[in-house]
Each structure stands twice: as structure tokens, then as C-alpha cells.
C-alpha positions as CSV (number, residue, x, y, z in Angstrom):
1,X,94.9,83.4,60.6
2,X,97.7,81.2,61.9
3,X,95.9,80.3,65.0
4,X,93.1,78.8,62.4
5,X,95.8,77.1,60.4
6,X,96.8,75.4,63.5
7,X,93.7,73.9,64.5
8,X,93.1,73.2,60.9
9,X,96.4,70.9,61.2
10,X,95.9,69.3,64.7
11,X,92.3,68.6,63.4
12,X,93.6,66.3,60.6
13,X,96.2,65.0,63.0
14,X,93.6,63.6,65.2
15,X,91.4,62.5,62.3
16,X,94.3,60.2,60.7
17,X,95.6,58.9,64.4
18,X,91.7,57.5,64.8
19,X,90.9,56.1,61.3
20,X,94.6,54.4,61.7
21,X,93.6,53.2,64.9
22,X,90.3,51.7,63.5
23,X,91.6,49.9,60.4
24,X,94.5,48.1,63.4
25,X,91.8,47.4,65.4
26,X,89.4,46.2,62.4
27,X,92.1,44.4,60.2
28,X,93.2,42.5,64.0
29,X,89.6,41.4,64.8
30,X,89.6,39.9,61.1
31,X,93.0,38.1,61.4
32,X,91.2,36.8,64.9
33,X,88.2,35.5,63.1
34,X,90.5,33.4,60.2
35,X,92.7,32.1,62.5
36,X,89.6,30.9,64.2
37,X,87.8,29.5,61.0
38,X,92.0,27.8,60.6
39,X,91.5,25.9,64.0
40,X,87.9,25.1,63.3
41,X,86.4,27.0,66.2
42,X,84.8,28.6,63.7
43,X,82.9,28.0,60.3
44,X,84.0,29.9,57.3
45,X,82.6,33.2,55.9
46,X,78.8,32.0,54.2
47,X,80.2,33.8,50.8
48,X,83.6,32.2,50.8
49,X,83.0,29.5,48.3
50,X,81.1,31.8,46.2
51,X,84.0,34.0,46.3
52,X,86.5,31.1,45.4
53,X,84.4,30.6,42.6
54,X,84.6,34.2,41.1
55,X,87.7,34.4,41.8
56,X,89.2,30.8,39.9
57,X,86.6,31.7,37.1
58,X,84.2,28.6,37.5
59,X,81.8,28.7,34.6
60,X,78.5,29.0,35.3
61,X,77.8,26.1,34.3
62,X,79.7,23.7,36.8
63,X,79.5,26.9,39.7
64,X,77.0,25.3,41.4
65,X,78.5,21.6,41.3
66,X,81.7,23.3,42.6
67,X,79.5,25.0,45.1
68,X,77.7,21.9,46.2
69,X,81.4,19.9,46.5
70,X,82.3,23.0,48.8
71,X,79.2,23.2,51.1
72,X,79.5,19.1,51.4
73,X,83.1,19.7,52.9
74,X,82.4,22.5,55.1
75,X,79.3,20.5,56.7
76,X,81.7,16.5,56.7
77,X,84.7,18.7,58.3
78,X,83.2,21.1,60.6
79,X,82.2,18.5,63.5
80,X,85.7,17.1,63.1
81,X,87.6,20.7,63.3
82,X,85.5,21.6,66.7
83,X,86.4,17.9,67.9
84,X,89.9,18.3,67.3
85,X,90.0,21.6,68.5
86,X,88.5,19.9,72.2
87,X,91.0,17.3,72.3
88,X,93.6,19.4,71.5
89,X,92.6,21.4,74.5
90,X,91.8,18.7,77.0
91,X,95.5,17.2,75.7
92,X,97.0,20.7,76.5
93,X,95.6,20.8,80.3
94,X,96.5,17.4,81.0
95,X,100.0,18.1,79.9
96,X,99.9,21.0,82.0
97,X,98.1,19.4,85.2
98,X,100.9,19.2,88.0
99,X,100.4,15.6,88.1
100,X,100.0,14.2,84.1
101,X,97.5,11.2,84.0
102,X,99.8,8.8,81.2
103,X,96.4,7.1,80.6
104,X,94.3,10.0,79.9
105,X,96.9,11.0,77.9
106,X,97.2,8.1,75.5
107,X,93.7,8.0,75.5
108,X,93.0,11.9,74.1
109,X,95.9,10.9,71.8
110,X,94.2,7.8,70.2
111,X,90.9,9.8,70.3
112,X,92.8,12.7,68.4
113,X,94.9,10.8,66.0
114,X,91.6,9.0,64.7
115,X,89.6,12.6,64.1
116,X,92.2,14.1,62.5
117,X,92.3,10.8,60.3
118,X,88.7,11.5,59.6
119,X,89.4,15.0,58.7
120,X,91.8,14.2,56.8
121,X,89.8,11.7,54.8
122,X,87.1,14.6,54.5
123,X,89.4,17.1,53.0
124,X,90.9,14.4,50.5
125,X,87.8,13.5,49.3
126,X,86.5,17.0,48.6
127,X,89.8,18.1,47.1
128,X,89.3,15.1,44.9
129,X,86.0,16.2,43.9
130,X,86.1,19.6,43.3
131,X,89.5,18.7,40.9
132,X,86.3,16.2,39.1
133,X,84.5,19.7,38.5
134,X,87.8,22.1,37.4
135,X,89.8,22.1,34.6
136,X,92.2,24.3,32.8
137,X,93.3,27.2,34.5
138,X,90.5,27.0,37.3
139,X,92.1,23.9,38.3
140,X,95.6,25.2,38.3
141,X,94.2,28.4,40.5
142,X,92.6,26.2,42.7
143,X,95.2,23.8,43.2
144,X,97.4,27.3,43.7
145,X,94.8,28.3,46.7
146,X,95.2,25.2,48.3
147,X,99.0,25.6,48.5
148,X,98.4,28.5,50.0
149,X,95.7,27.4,52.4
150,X,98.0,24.7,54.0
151,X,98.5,24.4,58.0
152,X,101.2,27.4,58.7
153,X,101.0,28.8,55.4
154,X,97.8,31.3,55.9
155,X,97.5,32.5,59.2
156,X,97.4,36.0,60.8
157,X,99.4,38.7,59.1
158,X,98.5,36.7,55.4
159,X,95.1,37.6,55.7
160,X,92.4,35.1,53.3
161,X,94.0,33.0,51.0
162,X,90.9,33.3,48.7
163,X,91.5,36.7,48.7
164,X,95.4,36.7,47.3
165,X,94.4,34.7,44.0
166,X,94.4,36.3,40.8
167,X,93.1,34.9,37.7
């Protein structure tokens, strides 16, 4: 009786050491995935907006507005994120070459200061327009997950920002 006890115990053992190791392994591949979507190496989840949406309470009868502002700024800013992403790259090895071309240099600067200036323009102008759509508390929610959403402020080990907003 003890003996089944025993491998009873050791079964559950090895059952919780292998689901703990699949929810690391699971929650690491997702914080891999955001902080590429964060870089721009990657385009955001297809549902994301929708699930901004639910989750600010958009009425349904500005949603799709909303969603239209949202799907206009994914598609103006995701060129721009993959281009900045390249020069930030190509800036990196020429840092790192053993012998640093200055000109190359200045030139991937210039190049990445004005995308970044596009993107920035991008982002203000779809900020500005979805505040056109929101008001009330939507807005303030919204305004809440952009906070959140800033450069440094969502990154692995904070998981979505959509996903932390409570109505």
C-alpha cells in the first residue's frame, strides 16, 4: 500500500515539474514575440486593436472608426519600425567593425534620425486621431495604455499592456 502511495506522489511530482516547465517555456516565447512586435521586427497580434477596444469600452458605434484609426497606424508605422530596426543594426556593426567608417556612420545616423522622425510623426497623428474618436473614460483608459506602452515601460517580464487595463 505504501509502495502505491509512493508512486502516486512521484507521479504528481513529475506532472507539476513538466506543466511548470511548459508555462516558463510558453510565457518566455510570448515575452520574445512582444518584445519583437516593441522593436518592430514584428507586426502586432491581428486581434490586438479589437482587444483595446473591449477592453477601454469603445461603443459600438465609433468601434469600428477606432478600429480603422488603429489598422491606418499599424500599416503608416510598420515599414518605418522594420527600417529603423535595419539601421539600428547596420549602426551597431559599424560601431563594432575593428576599423569604424566616420562616414558610414554619420550617414546611417542621418538616415535613422529622419525614420524615426517619420515614425514619430505616424504615431502622433494616430494618437491624435483615435483621441478624435474617445471620450470619457475610454479616453482616459486609453491615454492610461499609452503610458504604459512607452519605450522601456512594457517590455519582457510586463507582459501586454493591453492586457493590464481595467475598465
Amino acid at each position: 500500500m505504501r509502495r502505491g502511495w509512493l508512486v502516486l506522489a512521484l507521479l504528481v511530482s513529475l506532472g507539476v515539474n513538466v506543466g511548470l516547465v511548459g508555462v516558463g517555456l510558453a510565457r518566455r516565447a510570448g515575452l520574445e514575440r512582444w518584445q519583437r512586435v516593441r522593436v518592430g521586427l514584428e507586426a502586432p497580434p491581428p486581434g490586438m486593436a479589437q482587444q483595446l477596444a473591449e477592453r477601454i469600452g469603445v461603443p459600438a458605434a465609433r468601434r469600428e472608426r477606432f478600429l480603422a484609426v488603429q489598422r491606418r497606424l499599424v500599416e503608416r508605422t510598420a515599414a518605418e519600425r522594420r527600417e529603423v530596426a535595419r539601421l539600428r543594426f547596420a549602426l551597431r556593426g559599424e560601431l563594432l567593425a575593428s576599423a569604424p567608417d566616420r562616414a558610414r556612420i554619420d550617414e546611417l545616423l542621418t538616415a535613422l534620425a529622419a525614420r524615426e522622425a517619420e515614425l514619430s510623426r505616424a504615431l502622433v497623428a494616430g494618437v491624435l486621431e483615435s483621441r478624435e474618436v474617445l471620450d470619457g473614460r475610454e479616453l482616459e483608459l486609453y491615454l492610461r495604455f499609452l503610458e504604459r506602452a512607452a519605450p522601456g515601460r512594457g517590455g519582457p517580464g510586463r507582459g501586454s499592456p493591453a492586457r493590464r487595463l481595467r475598465p
